[in-house]
C-alpha positions as CSV (number, residue, x, y, z in Angstrom):
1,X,39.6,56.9,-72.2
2,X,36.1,58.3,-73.0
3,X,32.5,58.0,-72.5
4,X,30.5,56.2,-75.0
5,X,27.1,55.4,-75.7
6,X,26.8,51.5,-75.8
7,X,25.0,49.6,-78.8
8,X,24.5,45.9,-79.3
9,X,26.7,45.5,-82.2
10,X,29.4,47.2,-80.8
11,X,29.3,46.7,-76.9
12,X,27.0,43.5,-76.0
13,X,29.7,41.1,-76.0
14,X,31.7,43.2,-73.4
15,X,28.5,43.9,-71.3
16,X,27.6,40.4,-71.2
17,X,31.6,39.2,-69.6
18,X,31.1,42.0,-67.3
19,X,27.2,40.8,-66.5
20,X,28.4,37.3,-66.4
21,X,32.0,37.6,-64.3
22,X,29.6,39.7,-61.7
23,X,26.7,37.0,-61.3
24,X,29.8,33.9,-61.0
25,X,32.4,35.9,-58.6
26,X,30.5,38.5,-56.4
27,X,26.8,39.0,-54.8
28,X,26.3,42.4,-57.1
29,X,23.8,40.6,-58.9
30,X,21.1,38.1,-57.3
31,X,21.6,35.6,-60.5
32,X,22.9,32.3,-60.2
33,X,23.4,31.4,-64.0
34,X,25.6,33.3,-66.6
35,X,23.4,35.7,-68.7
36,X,23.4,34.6,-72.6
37,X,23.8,36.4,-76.0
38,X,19.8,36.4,-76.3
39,X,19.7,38.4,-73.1
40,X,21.5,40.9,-74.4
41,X,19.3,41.3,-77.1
42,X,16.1,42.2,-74.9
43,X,18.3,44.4,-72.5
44,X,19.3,46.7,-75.1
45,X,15.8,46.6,-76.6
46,X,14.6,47.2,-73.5
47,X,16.6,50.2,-73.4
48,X,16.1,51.5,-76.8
49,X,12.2,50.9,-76.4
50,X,12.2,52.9,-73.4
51,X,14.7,55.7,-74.0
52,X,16.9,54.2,-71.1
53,X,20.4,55.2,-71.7
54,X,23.2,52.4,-71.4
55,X,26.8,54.6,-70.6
56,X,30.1,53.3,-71.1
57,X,33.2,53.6,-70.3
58,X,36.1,52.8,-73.0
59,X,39.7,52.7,-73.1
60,X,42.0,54.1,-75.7
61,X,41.8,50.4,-77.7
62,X,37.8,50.1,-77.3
63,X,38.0,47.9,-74.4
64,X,34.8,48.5,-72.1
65,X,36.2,49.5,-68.9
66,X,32.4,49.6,-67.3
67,X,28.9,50.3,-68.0
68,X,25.9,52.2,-66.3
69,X,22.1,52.2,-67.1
70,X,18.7,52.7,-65.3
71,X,15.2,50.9,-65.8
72,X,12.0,51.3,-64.7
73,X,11.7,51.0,-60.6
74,X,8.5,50.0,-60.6
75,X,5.2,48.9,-63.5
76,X,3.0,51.5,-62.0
77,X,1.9,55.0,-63.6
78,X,3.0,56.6,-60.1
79,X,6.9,55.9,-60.5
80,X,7.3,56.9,-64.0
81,X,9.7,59.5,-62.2
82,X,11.5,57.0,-60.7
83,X,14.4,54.8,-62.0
84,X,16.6,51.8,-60.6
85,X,20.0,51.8,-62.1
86,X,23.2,49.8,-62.1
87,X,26.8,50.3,-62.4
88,X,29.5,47.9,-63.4
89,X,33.0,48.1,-63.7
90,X,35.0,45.4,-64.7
91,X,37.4,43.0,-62.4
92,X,41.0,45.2,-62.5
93,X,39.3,48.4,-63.1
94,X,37.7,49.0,-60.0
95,X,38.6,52.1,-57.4
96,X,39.5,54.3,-60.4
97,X,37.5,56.5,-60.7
98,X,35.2,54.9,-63.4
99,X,32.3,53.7,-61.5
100,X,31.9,57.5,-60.0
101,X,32.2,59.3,-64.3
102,X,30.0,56.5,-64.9
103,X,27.4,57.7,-61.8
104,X,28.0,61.1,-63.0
105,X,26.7,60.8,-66.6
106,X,23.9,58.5,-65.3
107,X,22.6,61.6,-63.0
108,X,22.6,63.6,-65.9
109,X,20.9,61.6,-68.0
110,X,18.0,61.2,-65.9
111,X,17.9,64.7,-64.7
112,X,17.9,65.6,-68.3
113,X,14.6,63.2,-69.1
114,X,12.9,64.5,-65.9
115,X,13.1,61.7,-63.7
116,X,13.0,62.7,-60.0
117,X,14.1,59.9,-58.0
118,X,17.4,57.3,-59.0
119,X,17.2,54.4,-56.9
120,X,19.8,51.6,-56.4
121,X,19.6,48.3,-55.1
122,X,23.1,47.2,-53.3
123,X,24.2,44.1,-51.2
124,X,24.6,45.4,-47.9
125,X,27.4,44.1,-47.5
126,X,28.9,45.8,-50.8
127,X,31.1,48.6,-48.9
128,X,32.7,49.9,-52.4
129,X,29.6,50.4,-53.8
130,X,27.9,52.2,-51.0
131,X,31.1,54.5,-50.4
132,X,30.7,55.6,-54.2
133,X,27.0,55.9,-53.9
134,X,27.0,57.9,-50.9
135,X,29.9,60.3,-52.0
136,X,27.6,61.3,-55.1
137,X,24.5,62.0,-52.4
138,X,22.6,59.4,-52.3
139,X,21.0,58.0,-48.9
140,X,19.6,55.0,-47.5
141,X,16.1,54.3,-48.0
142,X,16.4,51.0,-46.6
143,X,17.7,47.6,-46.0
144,X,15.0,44.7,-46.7
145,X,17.0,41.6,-44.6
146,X,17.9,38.6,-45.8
147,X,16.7,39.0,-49.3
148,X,18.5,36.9,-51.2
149,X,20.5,33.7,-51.0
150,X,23.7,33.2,-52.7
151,X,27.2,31.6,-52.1
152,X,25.5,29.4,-49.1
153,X,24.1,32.6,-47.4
154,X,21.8,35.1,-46.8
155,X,22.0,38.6,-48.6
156,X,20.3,41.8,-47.3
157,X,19.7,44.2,-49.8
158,X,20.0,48.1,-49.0
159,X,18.4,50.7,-51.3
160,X,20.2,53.9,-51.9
161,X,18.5,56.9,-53.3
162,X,19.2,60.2,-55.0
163,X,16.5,63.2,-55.3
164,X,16.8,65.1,-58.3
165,X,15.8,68.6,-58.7
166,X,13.3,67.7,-62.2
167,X,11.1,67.8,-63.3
168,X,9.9,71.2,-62.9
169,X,6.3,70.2,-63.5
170,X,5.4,66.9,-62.5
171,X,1.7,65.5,-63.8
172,X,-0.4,62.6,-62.4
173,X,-1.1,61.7,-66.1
């Protein structure tokens, strides 16, 4: 099993099931519709465009076990050193330890580009993902209620966040 640096060609097809048994089976994402093969496209474009780094995690045969990437948190000049990101791991995979190498590499990644703040947006309710979030340091910044309505019901959504030591020069240009 190794880390990998996900491309299109190679890991879109995967990230997509992943994306897609997430929005149909669990509140981890706020979508109601399957994400398609165009999506894809602009995410990693997205990603490329903006130096945002999309982490994998790959068995022995090249199956993606999980994924991990940040985006901007917010359009503003004043948050370029802040990022949301997002970790998946896929159905029968879970609780082994890839989620938290996954976090790990993330949190390195953005330390290394000089971001200073890594923010993450969880459904309260979301217990595995807060447990791993909060074993790698980061705290909650807050919970906006009932912001979200899926699977008949309302979804509070917490925010999570991790401080970074970079950069060592911030600027306001």
């Amino acid at each position: 099993m190794q880390i990998v640096h996900c491309s299109h060609d190679r890991h879109a097809a995967q990230i997509l099931e992943i994306f897609n048994d997430a929005i149909v089976t669990s509140t981890a994402l706020f979508d109601y519709q399957p994400r398609t093969a165009d999506f894809m496209v602009s995410w990693f474009k997205t990603k490329e465009a903006n130096r945002f780094p999309a982490i994998g995690f790959e068995d022995a045969a090249g199956k993606l076990l999980g994924f991990a990437s940040y985006g901007s948190f917010r359009a503003w000049p004043a948050y370029k050193y802040s990022v949301e990101h997002s970790v998946y791991v896929r159905k029968g995979h879970r609780r082994q330890g890839i989620g938290r190498r996954l976090m790990q590499e993330l949190i390195t990644a953005a330390q290394a580009q000089d971001y200073h703040l890594m923010v993450g947006g969880i459904e309260a309710a979301n217990t595995g993902s807060i447990a791993l979030h909060a074993s790698l340091g980061f705290t909650l910044a807050g919970t906006i209620r009932q912001a979200g309505y899926k699977f008949g019901r309302w979804l509070d959504l917490s925010f999570y966040q991790l401080i970074l030591a970079t950069p060592a020069n911030p600027s306001d240009t």
